[in-house]
C-alpha positions, 0 to 999 in steps of 0.5 A: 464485411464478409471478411469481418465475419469469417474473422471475428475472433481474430477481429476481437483479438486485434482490437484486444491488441490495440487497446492494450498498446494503446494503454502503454501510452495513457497508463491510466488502466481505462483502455487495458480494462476494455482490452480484457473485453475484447479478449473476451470478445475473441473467446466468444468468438473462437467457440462459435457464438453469435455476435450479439453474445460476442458484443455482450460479453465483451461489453459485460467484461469491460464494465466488471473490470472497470468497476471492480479491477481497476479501482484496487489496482490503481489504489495500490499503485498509488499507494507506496509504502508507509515512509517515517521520518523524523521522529515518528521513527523513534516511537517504539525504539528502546534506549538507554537511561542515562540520568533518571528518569522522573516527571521533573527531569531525566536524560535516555540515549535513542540510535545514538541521541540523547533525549530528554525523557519523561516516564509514561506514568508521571509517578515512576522514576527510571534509574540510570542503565534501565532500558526503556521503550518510547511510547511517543514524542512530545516536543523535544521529550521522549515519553518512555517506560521501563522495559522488565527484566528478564527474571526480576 
């Protein structure tokens, strides 16, 4: 126990150690936080101050990262990013008019596709050549609208 006490730094920075290898096989984060404890532990320590101020801080330091840390951090980890597929991607493309645009009938080019498309404001009719935005996808039918010109 004499040991322990003439080394309680190098005692807490130990245990700091072990928990963080520790972690590298649980990878939830639980035992990495209690490793910062411990490392606050050993700074107490090393500046003289008495084990129950040790144990305290060490304990405050653990508690604060496992209530305030480790719940961004797994969110972020566990969040990738945002995938779209399908076509959702296609929401916010421009194409191409290829036979007009009305709310009865009409054909837009998108990436490449052709598209059956209807305009977003049922009474406006899109003639051929126009660009257009995708407002959104309904079944197998683009929602479009006109983008202005430039000067017109």
């Amino acid at each position: 126990m004499d040991w322990l006490r003439d080394h309680l730094w190098e005692t807490w920075a130990g245990l700091a150690i072990l928990l963080g290898v520790a972690e590298l096989f649980s990878l939830d984060l639980i035992l990495l936080m209690l490793a910062a404890g411990a490392a606050v532990g050993a700074v107490a320590a090393l500046i003289g101050l008495p084990v129950a101020v040790q144990i305290l801080g060490a304990v405050a330091a653990s508690v604060a990262m496992l209530a305030l840390v480790r719940p961004s951090v797994v969110k972020r980890l566990h969040s990738g990013p945002q995938l779209v597929t399908g076509h959702d991607k296609l929401i916010g493309r421009q194409g191409v008019v290829v036979s007009e645009v009305s709310s009865e009938s009409g054909q837009v080019r998108i990436a490449g596709e052709l598209w059956t498309a209807r305009p977003y404001d049922e009474d406006a009719v899109i003639e051929p050549g126009a660009k257009v935005d995708v407002f959104e996808i309904r079944g197998a039918t683009a929602v479009v609208h006109k983008i202005p010109e430039l000067g017109a």
